[in-house]
C-alpha positions as a LaTeX table, in Angstrom:
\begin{tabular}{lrrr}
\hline
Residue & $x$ (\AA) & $y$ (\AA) & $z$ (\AA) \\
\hline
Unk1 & 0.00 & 0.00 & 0.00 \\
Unk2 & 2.04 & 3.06 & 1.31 \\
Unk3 & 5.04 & 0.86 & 1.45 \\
Unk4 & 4.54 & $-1.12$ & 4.55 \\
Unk5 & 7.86 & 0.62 & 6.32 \\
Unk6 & 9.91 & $-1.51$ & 3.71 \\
Unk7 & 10.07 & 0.75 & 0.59 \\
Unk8 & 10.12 & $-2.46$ & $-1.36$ \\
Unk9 & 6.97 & $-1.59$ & $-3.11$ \\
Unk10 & 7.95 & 1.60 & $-5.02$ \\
Unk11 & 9.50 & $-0.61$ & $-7.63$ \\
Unk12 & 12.58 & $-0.62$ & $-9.59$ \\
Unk13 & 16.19 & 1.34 & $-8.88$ \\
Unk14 & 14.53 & 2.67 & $-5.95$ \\
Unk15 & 14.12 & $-0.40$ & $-3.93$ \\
Unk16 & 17.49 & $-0.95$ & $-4.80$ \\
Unk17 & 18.57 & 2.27 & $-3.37$ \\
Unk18 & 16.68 & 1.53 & 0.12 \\
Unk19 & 18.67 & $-2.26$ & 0.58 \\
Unk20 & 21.50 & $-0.25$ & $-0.16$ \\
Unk21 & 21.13 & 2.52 & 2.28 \\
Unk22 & 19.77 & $-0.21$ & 4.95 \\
Unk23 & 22.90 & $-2.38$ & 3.95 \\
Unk24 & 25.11 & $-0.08$ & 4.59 \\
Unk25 & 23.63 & 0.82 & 8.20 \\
Unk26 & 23.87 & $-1.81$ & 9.33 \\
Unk27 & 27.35 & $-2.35$ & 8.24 \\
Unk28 & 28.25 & 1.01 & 10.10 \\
Unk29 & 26.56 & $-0.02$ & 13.29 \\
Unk30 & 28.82 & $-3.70$ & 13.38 \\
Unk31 & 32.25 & $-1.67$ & 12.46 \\
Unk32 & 31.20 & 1.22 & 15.39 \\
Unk33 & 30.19 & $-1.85$ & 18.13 \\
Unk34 & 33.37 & $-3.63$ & 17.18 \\
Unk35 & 35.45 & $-0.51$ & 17.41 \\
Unk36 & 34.59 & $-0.15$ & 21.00 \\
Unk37 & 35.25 & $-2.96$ & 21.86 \\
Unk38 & 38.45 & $-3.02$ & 20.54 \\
Unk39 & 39.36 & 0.10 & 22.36 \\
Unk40 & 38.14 & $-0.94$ & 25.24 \\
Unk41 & 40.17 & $-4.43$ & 25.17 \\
Unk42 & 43.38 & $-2.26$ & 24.38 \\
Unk43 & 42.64 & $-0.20$ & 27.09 \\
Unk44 & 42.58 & $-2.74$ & 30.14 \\
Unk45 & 45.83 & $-2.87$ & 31.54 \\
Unk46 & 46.85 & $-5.97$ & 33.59 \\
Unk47 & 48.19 & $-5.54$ & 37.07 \\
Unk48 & 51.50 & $-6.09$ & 35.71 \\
Unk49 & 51.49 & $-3.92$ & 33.03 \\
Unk50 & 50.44 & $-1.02$ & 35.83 \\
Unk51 & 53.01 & $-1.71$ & 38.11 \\
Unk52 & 55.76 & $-1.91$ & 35.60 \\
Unk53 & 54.61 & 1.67 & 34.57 \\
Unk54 & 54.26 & 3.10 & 38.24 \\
Unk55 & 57.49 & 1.56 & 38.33 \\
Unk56 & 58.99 & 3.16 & 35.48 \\
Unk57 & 57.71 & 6.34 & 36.36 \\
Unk58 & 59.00 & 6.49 & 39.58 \\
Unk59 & 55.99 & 5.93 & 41.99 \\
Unk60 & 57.24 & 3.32 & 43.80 \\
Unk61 & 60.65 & 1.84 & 44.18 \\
Unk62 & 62.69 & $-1.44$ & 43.31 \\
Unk63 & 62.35 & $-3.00$ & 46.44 \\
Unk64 & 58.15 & $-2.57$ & 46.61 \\
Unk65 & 58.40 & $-3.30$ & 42.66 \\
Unk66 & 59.99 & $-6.80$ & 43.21 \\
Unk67 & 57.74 & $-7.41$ & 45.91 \\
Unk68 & 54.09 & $-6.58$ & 44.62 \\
Unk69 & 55.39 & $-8.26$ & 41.07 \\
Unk70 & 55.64 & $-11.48$ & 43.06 \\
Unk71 & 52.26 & $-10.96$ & 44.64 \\
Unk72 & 50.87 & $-10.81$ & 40.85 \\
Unk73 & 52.57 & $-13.50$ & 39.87 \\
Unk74 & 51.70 & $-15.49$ & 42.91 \\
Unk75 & 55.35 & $-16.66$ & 44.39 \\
Unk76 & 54.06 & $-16.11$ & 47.82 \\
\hline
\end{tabular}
């Protein structure tokens, strides 16, 4: 009748042109989930990776270094 919400019945290049656009949608809506979640994997750090930067920035020093990295790597 009016196109039913599908714009399949207008017939021709046209319905064409509404798979397309819908196509492409939901193409943009899969790349933008699976971008965030691939920034958010990069983003978590591991306990390890944290102290070896607190560490390297000089936050804490060699002797509580060597002794939390055992913690995290259970040795105690």
């Amino acid at each position: 009748m009016f196109g039913c919400g599908f714009g399949y019945t207008l017939g021709g290049p046209w319905s064409f042109l509404y798979m397309g656009i819908r196509f492409l949608f939901i193409i943009g809506v899969v790349w933008f989930i699976a971008d965030m979640i691939k920034k958010n994997y990069k983003k978590s750090n591991t306990g390890i990776e944290i102290l070896n930067q607190r560490y390297a920035n000089g936050q804490i020093d060699e002797d509580e270094y060597k002794r939390k990295r055992e913690i995290l790597n259970g040795k105690r």
